[in-house]
DRENPA-3360 file (N, C-alpha, C; in nm, 2 decimals, always signed):
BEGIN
1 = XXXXXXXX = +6.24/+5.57/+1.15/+6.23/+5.43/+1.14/+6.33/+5.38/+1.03 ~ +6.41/+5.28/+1.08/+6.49/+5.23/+0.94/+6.44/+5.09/+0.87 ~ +6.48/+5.13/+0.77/+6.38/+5.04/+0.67/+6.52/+4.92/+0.63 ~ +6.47/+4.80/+0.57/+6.58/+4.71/+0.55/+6.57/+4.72/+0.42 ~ +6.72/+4.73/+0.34/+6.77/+4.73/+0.19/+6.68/+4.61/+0.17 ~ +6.63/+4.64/-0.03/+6.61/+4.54/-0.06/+6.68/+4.40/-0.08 ~ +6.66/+4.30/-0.09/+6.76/+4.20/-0.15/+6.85/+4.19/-0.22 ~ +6.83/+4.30/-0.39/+6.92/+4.28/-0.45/+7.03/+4.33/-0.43;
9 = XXXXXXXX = +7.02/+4.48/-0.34/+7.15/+4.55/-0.25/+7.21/+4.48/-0.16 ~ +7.20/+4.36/-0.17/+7.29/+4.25/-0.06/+7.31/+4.14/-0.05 ~ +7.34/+4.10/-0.18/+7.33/+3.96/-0.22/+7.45/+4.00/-0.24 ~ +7.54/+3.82/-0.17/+7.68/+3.86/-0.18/+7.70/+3.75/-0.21 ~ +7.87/+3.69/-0.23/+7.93/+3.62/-0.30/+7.89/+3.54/-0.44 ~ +7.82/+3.64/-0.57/+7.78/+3.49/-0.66/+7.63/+3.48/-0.69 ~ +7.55/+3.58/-0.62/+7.38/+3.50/-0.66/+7.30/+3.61/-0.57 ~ +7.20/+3.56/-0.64/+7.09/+3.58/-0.54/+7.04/+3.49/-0.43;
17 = XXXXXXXX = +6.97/+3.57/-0.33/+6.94/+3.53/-0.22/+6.79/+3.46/-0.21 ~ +6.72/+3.33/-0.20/+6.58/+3.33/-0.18/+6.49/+3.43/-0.06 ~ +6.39/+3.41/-0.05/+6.29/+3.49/-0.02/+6.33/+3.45/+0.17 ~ +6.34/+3.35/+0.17/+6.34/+3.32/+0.30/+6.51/+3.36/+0.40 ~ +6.54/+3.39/+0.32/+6.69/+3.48/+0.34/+6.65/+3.59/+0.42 ~ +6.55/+3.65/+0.32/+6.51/+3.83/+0.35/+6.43/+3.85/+0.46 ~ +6.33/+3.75/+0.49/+6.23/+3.69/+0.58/+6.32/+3.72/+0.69 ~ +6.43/+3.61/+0.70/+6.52/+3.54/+0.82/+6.59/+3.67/+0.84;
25 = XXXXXXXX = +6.64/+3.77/+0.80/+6.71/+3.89/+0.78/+6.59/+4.02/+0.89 ~ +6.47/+4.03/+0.81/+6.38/+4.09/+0.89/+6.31/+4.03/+1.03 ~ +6.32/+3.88/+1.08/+6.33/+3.86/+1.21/+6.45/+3.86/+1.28 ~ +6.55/+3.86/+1.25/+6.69/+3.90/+1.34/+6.68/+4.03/+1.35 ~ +6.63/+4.12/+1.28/+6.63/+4.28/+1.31/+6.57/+4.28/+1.41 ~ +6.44/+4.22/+1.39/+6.32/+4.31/+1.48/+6.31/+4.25/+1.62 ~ +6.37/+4.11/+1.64/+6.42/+3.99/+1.75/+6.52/+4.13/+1.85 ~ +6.62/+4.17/+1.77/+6.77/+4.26/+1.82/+6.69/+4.37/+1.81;
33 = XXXXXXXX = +6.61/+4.45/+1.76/+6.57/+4.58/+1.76/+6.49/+4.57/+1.97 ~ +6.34/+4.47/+1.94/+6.29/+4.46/+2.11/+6.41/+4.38/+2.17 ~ +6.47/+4.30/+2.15/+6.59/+4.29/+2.30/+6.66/+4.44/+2.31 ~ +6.67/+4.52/+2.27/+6.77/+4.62/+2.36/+6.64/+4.71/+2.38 ~ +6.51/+4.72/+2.37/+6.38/+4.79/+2.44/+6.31/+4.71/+2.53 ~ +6.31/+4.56/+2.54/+6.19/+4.52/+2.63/+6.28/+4.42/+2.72 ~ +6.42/+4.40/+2.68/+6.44/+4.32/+2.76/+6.39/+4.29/+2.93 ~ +6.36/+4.18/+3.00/+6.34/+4.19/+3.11/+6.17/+4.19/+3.16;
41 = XXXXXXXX = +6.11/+4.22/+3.08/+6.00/+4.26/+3.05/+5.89/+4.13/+3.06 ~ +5.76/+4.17/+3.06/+5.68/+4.03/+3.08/+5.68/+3.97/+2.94 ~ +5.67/+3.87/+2.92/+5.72/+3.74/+2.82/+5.56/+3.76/+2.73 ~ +5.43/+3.76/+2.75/+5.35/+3.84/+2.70/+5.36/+4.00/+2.65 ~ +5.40/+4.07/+2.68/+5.47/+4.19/+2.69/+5.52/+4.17/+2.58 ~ +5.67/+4.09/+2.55/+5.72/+4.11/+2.45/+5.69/+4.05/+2.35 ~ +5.59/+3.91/+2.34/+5.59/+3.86/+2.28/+5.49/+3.98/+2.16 ~ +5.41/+4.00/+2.20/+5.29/+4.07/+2.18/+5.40/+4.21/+2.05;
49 = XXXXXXXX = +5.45/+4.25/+2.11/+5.58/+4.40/+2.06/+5.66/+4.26/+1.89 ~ +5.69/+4.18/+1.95/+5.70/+4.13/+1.86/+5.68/+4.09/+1.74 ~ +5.52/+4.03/+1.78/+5.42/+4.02/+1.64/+5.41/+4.12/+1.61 ~ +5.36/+4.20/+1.65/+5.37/+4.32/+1.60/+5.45/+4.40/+1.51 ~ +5.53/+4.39/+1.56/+5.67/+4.47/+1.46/+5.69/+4.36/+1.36 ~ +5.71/+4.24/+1.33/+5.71/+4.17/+1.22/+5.60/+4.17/+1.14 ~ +5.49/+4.21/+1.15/+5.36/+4.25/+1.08/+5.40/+4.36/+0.99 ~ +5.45/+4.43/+1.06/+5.50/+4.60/+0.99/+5.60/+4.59/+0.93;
57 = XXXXXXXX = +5.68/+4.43/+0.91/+5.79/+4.48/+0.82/+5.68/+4.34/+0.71 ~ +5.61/+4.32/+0.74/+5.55/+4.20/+0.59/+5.59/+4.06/+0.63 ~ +5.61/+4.03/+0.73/+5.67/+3.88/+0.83/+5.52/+3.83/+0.84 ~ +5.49/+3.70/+0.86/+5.36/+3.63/+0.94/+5.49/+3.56/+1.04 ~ +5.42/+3.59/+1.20/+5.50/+3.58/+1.26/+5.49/+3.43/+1.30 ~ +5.58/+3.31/+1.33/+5.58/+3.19/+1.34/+5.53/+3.20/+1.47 ~ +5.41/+3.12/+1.52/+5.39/+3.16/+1.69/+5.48/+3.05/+1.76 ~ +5.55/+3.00/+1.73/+5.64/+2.88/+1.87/+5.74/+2.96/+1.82;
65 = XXXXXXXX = +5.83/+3.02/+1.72/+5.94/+3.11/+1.73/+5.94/+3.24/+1.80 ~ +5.84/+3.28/+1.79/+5.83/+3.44/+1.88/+5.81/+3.41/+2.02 ~ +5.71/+3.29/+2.02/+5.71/+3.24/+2.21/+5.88/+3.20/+2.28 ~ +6.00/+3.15/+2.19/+6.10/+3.12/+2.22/+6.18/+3.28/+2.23 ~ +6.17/+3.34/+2.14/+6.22/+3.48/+2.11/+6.18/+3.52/+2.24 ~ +6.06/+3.57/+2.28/+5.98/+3.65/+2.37/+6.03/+3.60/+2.53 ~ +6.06/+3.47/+2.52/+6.09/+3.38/+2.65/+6.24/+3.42/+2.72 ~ +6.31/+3.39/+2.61/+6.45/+3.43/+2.62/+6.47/+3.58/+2.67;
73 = XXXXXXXX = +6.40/+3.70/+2.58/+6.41/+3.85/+2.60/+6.36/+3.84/+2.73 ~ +6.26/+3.76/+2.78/+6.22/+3.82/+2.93/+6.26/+3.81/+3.04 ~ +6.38/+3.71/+2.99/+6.45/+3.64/+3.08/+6.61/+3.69/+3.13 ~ +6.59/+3.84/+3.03/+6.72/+3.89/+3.02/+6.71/+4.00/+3.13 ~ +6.81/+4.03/+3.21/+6.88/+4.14/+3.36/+6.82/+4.27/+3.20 ~ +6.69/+4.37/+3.24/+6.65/+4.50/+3.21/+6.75/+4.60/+3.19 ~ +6.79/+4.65/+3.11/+6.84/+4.78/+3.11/+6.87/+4.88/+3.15 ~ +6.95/+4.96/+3.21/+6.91/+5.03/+3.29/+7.08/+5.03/+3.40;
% end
C-alpha cells in the first residue's frame, strides 16, 4: 500500500500548503487509484470502493463529489 508524504515534504514554491491542499491531494489519488481498477463498472460499485478508500486515507467523503467521480469512472470503456 502507498502511503501519501506528509505535507511538509511537498510544499513547494515559498510556504506552506493548507489542510485542504492535502485533503484535495488524497482524493485525486484515490479518484486515479479506482479509475484504473473499476473503471466501467457499476456506478454503485464504484461509488461505494470510493468511500471507502477515502475513509482509509482520513477524507469524509463529500457525497455529490464521489456520485460525480463514481458516474464518470462507470462510464469509462473497462480495461482489459
Amino acid at each position: 500500500m502507498s502511503f501519501l508524504a506528509p505535507i511538509s515534504s511537498v510544499t513547494g514554491s515559498g510556504g506552506r500548503r493548507g489542510a485542504a491542499w492535502q485533503i484535495q491531494l488524497r482524493v485525486d489519488f484515490v479518484v486515479n487509484k479506482v479509475m484504473q481498477t473499476h473503471r466501467g463498472q457499476s456506478q454503485d460499485l464504484v461509488k461505494e470502493v470510493i468511500q471507502n478508500q477515502l475513509r482509509i486515507y482520513g477524507v469524509v467523503p463529500n457525497v455529490r463529489q464521489v456520485a460525480q467521480y463514481a458516474s464518470a469512472i462507470s462510464s469509462l470503456p473497462p480495461n482489459g
